[in-house]
C-alpha positions in Angstrom: 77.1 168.4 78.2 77.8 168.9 74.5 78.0 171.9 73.0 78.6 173.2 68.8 81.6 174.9 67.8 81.6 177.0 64.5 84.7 177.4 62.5 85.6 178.4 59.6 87.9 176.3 57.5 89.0 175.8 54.0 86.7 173.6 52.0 89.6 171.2 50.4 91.3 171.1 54.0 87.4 169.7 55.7 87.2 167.7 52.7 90.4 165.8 52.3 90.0 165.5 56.8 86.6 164.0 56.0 87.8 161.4 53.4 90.9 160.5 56.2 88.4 159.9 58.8 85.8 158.1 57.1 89.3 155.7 55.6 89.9 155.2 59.9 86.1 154.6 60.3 85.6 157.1 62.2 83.6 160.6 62.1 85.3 164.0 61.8 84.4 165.4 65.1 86.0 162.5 67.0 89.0 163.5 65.3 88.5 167.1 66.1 87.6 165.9 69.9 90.4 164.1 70.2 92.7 166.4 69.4 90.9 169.6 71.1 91.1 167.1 74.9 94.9 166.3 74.3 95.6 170.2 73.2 93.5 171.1 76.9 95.4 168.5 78.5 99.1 168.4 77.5 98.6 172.5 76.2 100.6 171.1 73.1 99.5 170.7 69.7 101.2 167.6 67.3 99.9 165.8 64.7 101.0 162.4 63.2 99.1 159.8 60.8 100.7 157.5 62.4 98.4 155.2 65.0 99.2 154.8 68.9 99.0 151.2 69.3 99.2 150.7 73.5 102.6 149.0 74.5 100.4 145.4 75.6 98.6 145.5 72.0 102.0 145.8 70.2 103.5 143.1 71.9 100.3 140.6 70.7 100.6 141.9 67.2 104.6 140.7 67.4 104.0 137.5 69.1 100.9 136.6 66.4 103.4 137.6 63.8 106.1 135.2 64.9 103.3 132.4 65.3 102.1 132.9 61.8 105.7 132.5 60.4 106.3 129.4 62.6 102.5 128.1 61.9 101.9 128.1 65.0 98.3 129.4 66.2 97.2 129.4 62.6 93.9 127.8 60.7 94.8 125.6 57.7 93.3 127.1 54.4 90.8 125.9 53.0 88.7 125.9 49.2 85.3 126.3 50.6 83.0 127.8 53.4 81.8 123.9 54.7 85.2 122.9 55.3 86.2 126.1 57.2 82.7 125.9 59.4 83.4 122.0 60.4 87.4 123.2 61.4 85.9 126.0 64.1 83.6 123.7 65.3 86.1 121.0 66.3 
């Protein structure tokens, strides 16, 4: 069940939260949730702008790193949308 929660808050502070979200794609109150289930849960409160990328994920962003500097798992380029199209359907 969902319920509202009214607070008050300093316009420049809701604004300049507003503007971060929308820049991560995603709305305010998911930030707000978010942050209110880890405060009832851990009964700490923290903030960081920087993400939490799951151990599993960072180790595929490394390994596609290392393959793009090898050229290994990598598309050629190409000049135009035809040539690109016939590559992914070879």
């Amino acid at each position: 069940m969902k319920t509202t929660l009214h607070t008050k808050i300093d316009k420049d502070v809701k604004e300049n939260a507003q503007k971060l979200a929308q820049e991560m794609g995603l709305p305010l109150s998911t930030i707000i949730n978010s942050q209110l289930r880890e405060f009832v849960r851990s009964g700490t409160f923290s903030v960081s702008l920087e993400p939490q990328i799951r151990e599993d994920v960072w180790k595929e962003i490394l390994q596609t790193s290392r393959d793009a500097r090898e050229g290994i798992n990598t598309s050629p380029a190409f000049d135009n949308v035809d040539d690109a199209l016939e590559w992914l359907d070879s």
